[in-house]
Residue, then its C-alpha position, 0 to 999 in steps of 0.5 A: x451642280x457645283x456652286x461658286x464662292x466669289x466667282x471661284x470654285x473652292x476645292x479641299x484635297x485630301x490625300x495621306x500622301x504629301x507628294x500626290x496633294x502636291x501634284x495635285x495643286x500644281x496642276x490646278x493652281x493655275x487653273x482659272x476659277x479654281x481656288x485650292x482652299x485646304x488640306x488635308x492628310x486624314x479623314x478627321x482632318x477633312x471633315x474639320x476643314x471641310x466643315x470650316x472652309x466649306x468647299x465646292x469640290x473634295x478630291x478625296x482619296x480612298x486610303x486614310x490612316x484613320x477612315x476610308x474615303x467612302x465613310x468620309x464622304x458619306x459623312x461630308x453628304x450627311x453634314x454638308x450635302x451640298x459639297x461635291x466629292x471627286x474620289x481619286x484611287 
């Protein structure tokens, strides 16, 4: 179950791709109790915001430059196991 920050459920998207993150935000933007926190473009790039802003949620997808979604997302689970991960592929 998914835990909520001040009434809002705190959400880090992680895709390489500029364009998908942005279809992604404008279609949750508006949605209510739902606040986009972060970013990010790799996988070393998630884990350090994951780590600084601590999200409810991680839309996380599968392809990264530098780790696969699925080593990113152990890692998130062996830090933070509180954190939800949502695998887009």
């Amino acid at each position: 179950m998914t835990h909520e920050k001040n009434g809002l459920i705190h959400l880090l998207l992680v895709d390489d791709h500029p364009i998908v993150r942005d279809g992604i935000k404008a279609n949750l933007e508006d949605a209510p109790g739902i606040e986009i926190v972060g970013e990010a473009a790799s996988g070393e790039q998630a884990m350090e915001l994951a780590r600084k802003l601590r999200p409810n949620i991680v839309v996380m997808d599968m392809k990264l430059p530098d780790l696969t979604g699925i080593e990113v997302t152990e890692r998130l689970h062996a830090e933070m196991p509180e954190v939800q991960v949502l695998v887009l592929s």
